[in-house]
N, C-alpha and C positions, 0 to 999 in steps of 0.2 A: 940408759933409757933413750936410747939414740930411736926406738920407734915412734914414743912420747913424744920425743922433739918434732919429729918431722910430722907428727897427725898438727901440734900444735902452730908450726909454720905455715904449713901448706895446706889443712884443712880448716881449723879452726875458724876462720870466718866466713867459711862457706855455710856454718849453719848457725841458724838463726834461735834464737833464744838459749846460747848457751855460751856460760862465759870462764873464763880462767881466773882462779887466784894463783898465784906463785907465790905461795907463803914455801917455806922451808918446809913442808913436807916432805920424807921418805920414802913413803905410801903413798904416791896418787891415785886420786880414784875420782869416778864421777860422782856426783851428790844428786842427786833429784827430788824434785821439790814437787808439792799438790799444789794447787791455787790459792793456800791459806797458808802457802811458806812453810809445811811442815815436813820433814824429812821424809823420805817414802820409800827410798831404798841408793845401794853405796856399791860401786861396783869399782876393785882394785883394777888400775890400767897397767901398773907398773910395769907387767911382762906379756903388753896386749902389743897384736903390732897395730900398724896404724890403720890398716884394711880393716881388722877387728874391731878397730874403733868405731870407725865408719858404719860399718854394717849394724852395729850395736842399733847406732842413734836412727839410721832410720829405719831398722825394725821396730823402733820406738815412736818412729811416728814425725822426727823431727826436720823441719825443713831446709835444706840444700838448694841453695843457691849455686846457679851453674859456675858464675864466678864472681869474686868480690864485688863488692859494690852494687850487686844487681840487689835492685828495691822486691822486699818480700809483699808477694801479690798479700791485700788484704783479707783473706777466708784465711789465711797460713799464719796472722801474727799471734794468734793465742793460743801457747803452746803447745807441744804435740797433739795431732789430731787423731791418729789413729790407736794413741795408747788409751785404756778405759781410766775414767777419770778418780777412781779411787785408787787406781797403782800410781798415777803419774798427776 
């Protein structure tokens, strides 16, 4: 899963409201949550590269920061904005 690794190195804190468990899973996948914390859909990464990742989350609307540490403007902190709010 050497694609896995390198989205979660080298992308993963570029976007915002999304976070990692490292539990001993086999299956990674993403989990996406509604506003009421309820599951809403599960998507396996395990054989995605990290481009695919990428692209996933901001077709989904999530915000990318150009690089670490940069502060998310505030219109961007409640999560995705372009996904319709009964999928995501």
């Amino acid at each position: 899963m050497p694609e896995l690794y390198n989205f979660l190195m080298e992308r993963l804190a570029l976007y915002h409201n999304l976070e990692y468990d490292s539990g001993e899973d086999k299956n990674p996948r993403l989990i996406f949550y509604n506003e009421n914390d309820e599951e809403v859909k599960v998507v396996p990464v395990k054989k995605m590269k990290a481009d695919e990742i990428s692209s996933l989350l901001d077709s989904l609307g999530f915000y990318k920061r150009s690089q670490k540490g940069e502060e998310v403007p505030e219109e961007f902190k409640h999560f995705p904005l372009n996904a319709p709010r009964d999928e995501l």
